[in-house]
N, C-alpha and C positions, 0 to 999 in steps of 0.2 A: 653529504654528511650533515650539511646543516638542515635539511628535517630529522633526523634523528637524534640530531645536539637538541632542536626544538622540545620533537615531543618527550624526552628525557625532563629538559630542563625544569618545567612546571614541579615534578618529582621531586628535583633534587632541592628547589628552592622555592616552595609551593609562596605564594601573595607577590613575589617578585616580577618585575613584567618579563616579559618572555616574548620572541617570536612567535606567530601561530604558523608552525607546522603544515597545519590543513592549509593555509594561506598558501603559501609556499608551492604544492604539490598545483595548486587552481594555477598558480600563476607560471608555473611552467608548463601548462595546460597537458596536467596527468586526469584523464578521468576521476570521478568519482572514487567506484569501485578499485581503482589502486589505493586511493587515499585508505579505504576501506581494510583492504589486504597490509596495507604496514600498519594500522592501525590493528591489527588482529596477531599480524607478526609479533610488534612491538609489546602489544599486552598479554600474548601467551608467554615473551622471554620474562616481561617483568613480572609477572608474577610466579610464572614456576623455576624460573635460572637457578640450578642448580651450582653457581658460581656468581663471583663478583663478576658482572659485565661492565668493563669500563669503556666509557661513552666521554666525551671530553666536554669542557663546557663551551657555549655558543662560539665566544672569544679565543679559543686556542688555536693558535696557529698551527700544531702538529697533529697526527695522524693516530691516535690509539691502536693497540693491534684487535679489538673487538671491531673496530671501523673500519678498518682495513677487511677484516672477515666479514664485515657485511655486505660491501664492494666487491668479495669474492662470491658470495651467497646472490647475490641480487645478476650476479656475472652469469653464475650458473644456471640460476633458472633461465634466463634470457640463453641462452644455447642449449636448454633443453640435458642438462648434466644432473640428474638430479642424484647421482650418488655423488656429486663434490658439494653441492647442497647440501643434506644429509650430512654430510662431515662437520659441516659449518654449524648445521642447528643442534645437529648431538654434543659438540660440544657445550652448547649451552642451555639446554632442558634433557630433564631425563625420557626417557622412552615413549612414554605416557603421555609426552606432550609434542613430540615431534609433527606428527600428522597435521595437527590442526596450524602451528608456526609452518611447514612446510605450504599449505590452504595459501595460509597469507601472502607468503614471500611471494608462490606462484602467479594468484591476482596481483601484487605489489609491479612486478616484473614483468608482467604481459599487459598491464595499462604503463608503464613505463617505455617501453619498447613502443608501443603504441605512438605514445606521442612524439616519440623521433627521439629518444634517450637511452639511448644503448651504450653500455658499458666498453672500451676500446675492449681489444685482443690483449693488449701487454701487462703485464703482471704488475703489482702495486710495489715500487720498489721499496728497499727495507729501510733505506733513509727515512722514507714518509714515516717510517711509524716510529722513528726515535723522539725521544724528548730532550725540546729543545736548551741550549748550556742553558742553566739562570733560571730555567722556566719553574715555576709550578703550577704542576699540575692538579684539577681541582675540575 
């Protein structure tokens, strides 16, 4: 999740410093062309998200439930499910934009995999995505 809190982050708090994202992706030694594929993922949901996509900021200890769907989406294509895929990105572009977010997740997920980063078997339990007492969220 923390490349995705990254490449969010710039967005949400543009002159602020920020991790670099693509950093991140080299140093867990994901090829290129995955860095590419979330990069393509990322910029087809932000611009056409047909919904608020919440993304948590770098710091937050807890689990959003868009984050949690992305770990299910990045799960899927890595076992080759691409209608639980599918479920994951319809809910957040419309029709129109599914194809080309699916492109990306696919590359994102096959250079992921690649470098030895395969998402467990067990399901992301639903404590993770609660917020935490006290917290705010931001």
């Amino acid at each position: 999740m923390a490349s995705l809190r990254a490449w969010v982050a710039p967005r949400m708090r543009p002159g602020a410093p920020h991790p670099d994202w693509r950093e991140m992706f080299r140093l867990a030694g994901v090829a290129a062309p995955g860095a590419v594929g979330f990069d393509m993922l990322m910029s087809v949901v932000g611009s056409a998200a047909q919904r608020l996509i919440e993304v948590r900021c770098c710091r937050c200890p807890s689990l959003g439930a868009d984050e949690a769907a992305m770990l299910r989406l990045v799960k899927a294509m890595q076992e080759g499910d691409t209608l639980s895929a599918l479920d994951v990105i319809a809910d957040w572009v419309p029709q129109g934009s599914v194809e080309p977010a699916l492109r990306g997740v696919q590359r994102f997920a096959t250079m992921m995999s690649a470098a030895g980063h395969r998402l467990p078997a067990q399901t992301m339990p639903v404590a993770a995505m609660r917020r935490p007492v006290g917290a705010v969220l931001h």
